[in-house]
C-alpha positions as a Markdown table, in Angstrom:
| # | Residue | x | y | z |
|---|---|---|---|---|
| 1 | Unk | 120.6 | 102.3 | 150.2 |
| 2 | Unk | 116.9 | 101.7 | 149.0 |
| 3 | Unk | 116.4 | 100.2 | 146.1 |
| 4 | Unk | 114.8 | 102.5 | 143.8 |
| 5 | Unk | 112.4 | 100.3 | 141.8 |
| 6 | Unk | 110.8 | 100.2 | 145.6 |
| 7 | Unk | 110.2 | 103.6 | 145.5 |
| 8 | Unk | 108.3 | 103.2 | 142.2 |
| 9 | Unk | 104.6 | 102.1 | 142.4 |
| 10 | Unk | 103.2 | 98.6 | 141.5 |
| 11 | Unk | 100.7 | 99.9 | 138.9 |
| 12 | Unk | 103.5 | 102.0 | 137.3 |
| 13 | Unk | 105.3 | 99.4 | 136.7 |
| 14 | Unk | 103.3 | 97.4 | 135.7 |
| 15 | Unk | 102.1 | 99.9 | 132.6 |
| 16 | Unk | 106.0 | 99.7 | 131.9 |
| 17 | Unk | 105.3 | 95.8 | 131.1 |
| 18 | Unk | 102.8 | 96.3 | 129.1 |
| 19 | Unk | 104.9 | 98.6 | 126.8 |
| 20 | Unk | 107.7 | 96.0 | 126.8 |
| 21 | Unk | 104.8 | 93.7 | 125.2 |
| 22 | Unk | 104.0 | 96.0 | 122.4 |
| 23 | Unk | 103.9 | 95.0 | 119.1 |
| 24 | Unk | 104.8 | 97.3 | 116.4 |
| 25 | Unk | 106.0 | 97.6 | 112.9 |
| 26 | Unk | 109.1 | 96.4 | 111.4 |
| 27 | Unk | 109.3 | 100.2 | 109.4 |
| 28 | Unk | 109.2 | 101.7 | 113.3 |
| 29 | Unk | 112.5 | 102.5 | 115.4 |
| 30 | Unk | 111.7 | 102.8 | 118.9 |
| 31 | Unk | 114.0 | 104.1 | 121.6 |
| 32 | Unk | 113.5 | 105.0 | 124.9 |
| 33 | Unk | 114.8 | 108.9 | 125.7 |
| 34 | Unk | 114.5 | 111.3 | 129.0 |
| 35 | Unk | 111.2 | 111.9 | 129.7 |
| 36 | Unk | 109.8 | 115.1 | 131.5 |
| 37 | Unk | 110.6 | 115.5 | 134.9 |
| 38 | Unk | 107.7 | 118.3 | 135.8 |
| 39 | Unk | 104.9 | 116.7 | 134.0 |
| 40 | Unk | 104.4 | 114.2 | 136.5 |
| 41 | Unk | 105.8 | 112.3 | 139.9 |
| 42 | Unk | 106.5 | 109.3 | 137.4 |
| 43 | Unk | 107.4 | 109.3 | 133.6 |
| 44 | Unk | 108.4 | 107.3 | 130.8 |
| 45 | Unk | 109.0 | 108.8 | 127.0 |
| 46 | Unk | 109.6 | 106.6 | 123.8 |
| 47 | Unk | 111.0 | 108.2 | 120.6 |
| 48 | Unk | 109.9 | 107.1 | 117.0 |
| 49 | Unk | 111.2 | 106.9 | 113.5 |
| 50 | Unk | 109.6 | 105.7 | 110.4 |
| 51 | Unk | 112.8 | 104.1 | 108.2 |
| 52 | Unk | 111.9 | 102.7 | 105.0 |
| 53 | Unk | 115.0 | 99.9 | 103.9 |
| 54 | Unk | 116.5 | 101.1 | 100.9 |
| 55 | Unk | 115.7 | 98.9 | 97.9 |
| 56 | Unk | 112.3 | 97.8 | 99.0 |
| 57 | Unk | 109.7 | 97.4 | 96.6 |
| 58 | Unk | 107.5 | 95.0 | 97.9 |
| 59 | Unk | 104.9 | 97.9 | 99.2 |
| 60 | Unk | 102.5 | 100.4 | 97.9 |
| 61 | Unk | 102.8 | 104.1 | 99.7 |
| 62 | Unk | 99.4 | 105.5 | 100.1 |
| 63 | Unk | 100.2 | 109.1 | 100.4 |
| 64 | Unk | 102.9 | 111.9 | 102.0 |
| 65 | Unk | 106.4 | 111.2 | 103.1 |
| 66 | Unk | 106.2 | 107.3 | 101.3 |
| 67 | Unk | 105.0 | 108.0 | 97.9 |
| 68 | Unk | 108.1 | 110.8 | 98.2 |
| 69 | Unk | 110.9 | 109.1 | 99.1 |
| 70 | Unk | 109.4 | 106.3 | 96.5 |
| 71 | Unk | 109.6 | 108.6 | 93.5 |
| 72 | Unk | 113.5 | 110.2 | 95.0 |
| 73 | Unk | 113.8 | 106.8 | 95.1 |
| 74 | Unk | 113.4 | 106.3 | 91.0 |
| 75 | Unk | 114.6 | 109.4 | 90.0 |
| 76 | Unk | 118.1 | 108.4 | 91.6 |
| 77 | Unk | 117.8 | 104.5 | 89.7 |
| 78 | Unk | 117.1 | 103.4 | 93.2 |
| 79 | Unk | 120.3 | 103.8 | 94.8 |
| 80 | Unk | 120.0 | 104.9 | 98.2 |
| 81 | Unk | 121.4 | 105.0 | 101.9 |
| 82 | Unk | 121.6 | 101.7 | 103.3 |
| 83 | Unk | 120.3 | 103.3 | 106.4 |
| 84 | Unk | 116.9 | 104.0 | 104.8 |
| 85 | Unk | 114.5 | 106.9 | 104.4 |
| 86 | Unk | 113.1 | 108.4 | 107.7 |
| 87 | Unk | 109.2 | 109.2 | 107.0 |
| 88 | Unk | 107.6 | 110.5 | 109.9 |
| 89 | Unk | 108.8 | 111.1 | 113.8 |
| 90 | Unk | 107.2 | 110.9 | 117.1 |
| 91 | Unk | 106.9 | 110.5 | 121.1 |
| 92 | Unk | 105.3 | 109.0 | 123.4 |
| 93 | Unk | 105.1 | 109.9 | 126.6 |
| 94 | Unk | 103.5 | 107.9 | 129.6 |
| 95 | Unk | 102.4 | 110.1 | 132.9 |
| 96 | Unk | 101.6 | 108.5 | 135.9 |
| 97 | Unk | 100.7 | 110.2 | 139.4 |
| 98 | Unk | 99.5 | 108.1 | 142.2 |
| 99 | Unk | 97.2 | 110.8 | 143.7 |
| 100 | Unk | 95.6 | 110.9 | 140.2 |
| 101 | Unk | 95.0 | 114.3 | 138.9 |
| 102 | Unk | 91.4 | 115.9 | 138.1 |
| 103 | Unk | 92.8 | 117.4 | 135.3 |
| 104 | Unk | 93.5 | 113.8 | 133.3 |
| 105 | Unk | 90.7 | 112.2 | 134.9 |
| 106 | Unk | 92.6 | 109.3 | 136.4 |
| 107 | Unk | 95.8 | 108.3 | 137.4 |
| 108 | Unk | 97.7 | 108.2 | 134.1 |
| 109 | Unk | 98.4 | 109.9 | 130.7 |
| 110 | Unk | 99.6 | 109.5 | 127.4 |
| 111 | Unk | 101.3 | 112.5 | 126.0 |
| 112 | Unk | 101.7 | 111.9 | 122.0 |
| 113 | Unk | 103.5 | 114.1 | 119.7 |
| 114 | Unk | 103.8 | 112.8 | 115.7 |
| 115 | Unk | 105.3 | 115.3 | 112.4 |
| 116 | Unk | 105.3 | 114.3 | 108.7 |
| 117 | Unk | 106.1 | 115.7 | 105.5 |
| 118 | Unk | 103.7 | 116.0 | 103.1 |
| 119 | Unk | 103.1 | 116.6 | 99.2 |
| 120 | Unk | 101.5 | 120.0 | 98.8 |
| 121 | Unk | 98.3 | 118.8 | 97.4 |
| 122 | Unk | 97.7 | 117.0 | 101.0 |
| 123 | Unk | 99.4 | 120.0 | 103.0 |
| 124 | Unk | 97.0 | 122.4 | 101.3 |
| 125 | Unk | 93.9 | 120.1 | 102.0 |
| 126 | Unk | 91.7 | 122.5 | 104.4 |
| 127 | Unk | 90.2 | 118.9 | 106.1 |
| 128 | Unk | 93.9 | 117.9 | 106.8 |
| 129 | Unk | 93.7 | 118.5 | 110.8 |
| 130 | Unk | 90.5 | 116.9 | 110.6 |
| 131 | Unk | 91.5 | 113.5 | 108.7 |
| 132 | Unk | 94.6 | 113.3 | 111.5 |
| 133 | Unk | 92.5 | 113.8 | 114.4 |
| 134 | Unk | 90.0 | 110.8 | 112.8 |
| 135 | Unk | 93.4 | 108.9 | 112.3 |
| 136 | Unk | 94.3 | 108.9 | 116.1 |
| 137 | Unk | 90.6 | 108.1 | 117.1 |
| 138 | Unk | 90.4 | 105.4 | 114.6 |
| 139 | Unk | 93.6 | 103.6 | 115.8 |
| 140 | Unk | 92.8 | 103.6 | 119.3 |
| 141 | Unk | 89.2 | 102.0 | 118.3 |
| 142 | Unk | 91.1 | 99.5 | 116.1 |
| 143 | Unk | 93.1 | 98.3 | 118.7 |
| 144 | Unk | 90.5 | 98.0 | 121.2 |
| 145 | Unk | 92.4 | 101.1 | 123.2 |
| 146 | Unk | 89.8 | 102.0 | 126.0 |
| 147 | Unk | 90.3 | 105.6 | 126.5 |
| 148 | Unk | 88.3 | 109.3 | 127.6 |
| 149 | Unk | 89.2 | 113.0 | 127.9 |
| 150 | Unk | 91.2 | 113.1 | 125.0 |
| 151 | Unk | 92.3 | 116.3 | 123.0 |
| 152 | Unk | 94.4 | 117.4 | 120.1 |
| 153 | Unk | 95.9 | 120.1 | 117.8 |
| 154 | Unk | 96.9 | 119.8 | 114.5 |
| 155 | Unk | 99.4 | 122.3 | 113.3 |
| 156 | Unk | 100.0 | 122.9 | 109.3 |
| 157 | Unk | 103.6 | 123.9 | 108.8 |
| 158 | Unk | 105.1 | 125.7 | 106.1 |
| 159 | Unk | 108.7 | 125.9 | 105.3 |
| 160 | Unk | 110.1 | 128.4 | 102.6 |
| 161 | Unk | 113.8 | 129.4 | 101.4 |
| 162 | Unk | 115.6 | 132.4 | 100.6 |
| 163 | Unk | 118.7 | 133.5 | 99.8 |
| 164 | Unk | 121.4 | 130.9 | 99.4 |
| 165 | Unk | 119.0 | 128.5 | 100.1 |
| 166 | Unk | 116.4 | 129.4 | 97.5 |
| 167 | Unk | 116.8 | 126.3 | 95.5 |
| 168 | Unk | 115.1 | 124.8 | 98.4 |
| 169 | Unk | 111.4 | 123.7 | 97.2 |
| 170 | Unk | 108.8 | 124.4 | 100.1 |
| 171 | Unk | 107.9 | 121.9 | 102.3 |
| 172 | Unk | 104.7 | 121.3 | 104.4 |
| 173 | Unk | 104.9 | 119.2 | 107.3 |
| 174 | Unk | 102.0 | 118.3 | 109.7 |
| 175 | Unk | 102.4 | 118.0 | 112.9 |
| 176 | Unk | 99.5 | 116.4 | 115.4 |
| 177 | Unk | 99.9 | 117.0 | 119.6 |
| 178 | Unk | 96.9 | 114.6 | 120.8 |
| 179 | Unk | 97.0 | 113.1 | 125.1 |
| 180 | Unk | 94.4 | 111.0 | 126.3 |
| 181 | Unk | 93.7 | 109.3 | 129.7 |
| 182 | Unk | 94.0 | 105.3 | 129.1 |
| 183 | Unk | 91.2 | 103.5 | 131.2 |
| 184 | Unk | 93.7 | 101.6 | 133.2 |
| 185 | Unk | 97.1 | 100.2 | 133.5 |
| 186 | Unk | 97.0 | 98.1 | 130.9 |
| 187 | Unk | 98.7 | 100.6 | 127.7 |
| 188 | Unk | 100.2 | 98.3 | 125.2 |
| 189 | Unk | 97.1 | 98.2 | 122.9 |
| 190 | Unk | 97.3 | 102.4 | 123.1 |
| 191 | Unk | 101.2 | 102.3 | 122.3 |
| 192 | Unk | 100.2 | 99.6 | 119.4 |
| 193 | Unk | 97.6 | 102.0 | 118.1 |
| 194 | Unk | 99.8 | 105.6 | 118.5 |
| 195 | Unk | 102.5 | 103.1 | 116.6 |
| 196 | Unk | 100.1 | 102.4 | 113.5 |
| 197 | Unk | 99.2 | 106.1 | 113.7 |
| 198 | Unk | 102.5 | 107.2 | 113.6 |
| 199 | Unk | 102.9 | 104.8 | 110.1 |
| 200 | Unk | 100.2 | 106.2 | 108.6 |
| 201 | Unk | 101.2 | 109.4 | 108.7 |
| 202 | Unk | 104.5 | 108.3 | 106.9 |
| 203 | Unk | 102.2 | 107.5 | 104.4 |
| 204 | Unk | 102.6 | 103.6 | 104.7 |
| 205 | Unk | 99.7 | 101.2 | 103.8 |
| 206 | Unk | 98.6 | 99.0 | 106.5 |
| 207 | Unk | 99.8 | 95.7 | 107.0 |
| 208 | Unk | 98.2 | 93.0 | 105.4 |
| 209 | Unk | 95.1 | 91.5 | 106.8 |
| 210 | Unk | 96.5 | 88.2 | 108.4 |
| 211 | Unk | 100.2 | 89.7 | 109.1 |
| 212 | Unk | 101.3 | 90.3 | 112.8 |
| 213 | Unk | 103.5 | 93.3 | 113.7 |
| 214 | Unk | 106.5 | 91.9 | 115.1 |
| 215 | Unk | 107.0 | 92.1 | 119.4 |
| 216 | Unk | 109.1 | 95.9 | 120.1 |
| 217 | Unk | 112.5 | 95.0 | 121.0 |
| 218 | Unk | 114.2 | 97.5 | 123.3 |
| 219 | Unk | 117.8 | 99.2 | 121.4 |
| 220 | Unk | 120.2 | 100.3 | 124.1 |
């Protein structure tokens, strides 16, 4: 039998290293799931969760999903599941075909995907798509992410109740689909910057200046 990981090119697998090397937030769960199998010869998809511990107090949300669960938070006296609050979610998805494709301009491609609830006064701001676009942009030039033919959409979402479910108060959620072509190989800084992204749309503040995000550590 051949072994597979022969089958599976040097440069692929080497991008896969670099993601193992990532370093992200303690507030972000990362797991790998399937990745698409028509997207590309060769694939790799992380999932992501923004969990804020319950009980912590030691942070200052900014905006959105954090300064939400912070006031549910108070208005229950701060009892809460021990599992946490989830804030935002996300995927990440990592293309690669050997042939490269004209379409990407080059040989890979990051597929991103990230949602958020918001308060209404954000969710109603008409600049909203704009100030996430200038979020992704801003993290990938942060993190030194060299990177070209990149495009987005941001979608405003509006959830109402009726019926038996009319108690339900409306919801907006944001949800931003952004892929880019990374200049080489090398993707940990771009999975480090979609990470911080992917925070800030939970509402978090950033870390402090002087504070390292701790190495990702892959959950089975």
């Amino acid at each position: 039998m051949v072994n597979a990981l022969a089958q599976v090119p040097a440069d692929f697998l080497y991008a896969l290293g670099t993601l193992r090397k990532a370093r992200c937030r303690s507030e972000l769960r990362l797991d790998e799931i399937p990745a698409p199998a028509r997207l590309a010869p060769f694939a790799v998809a992380l999932g992501a969760e923004v969990i804020v511990p319950s009980g912590v107090k030691d942070r200052s949300p900014v905006h959105g999903p954090a300064a939400m669960a912070l006031a549910r938070s108070a208005a229950a006296g701060g009892d809460a599941d021990d599992d946490g609050e989830e804030l935002a979610t996300g995927r990440f998805i990592l293309l690669h075909d050997p042939d490269g494709s004209a379409v990407w301009d080059g040989e890979f491609r990051i597929v991103t995907y990230i949602r958020a609830q918001l308060d209404a006064e954000m969710g109603n701001d008409e600049m909203l798509g704009s100030v996430a676009w200038t979020w992704l942009v801003e993290a990938l030039e942060t993190h030194h992410a060299p990177y070209r033919a990149a495009g987005g959409t941001a979608t405003r979402v509006l959830s109402e109740s009726f019926g038996t479910l009319a108690d339900r108060p409306a919801s907006i959620d944001i949800e931003l689909r952004a892929s880019w072509t990374p200049a080489g190989a090398d993707v940990q800084a771009h999975l480090e910057a979609w990470s911080d992204m992917v925070c800030t749309f939970a509402g978090l503040p950033p870390l402090p200046e002087g504070v390292s995000a701790l190495p990702r550590r892959r959950r089975n």
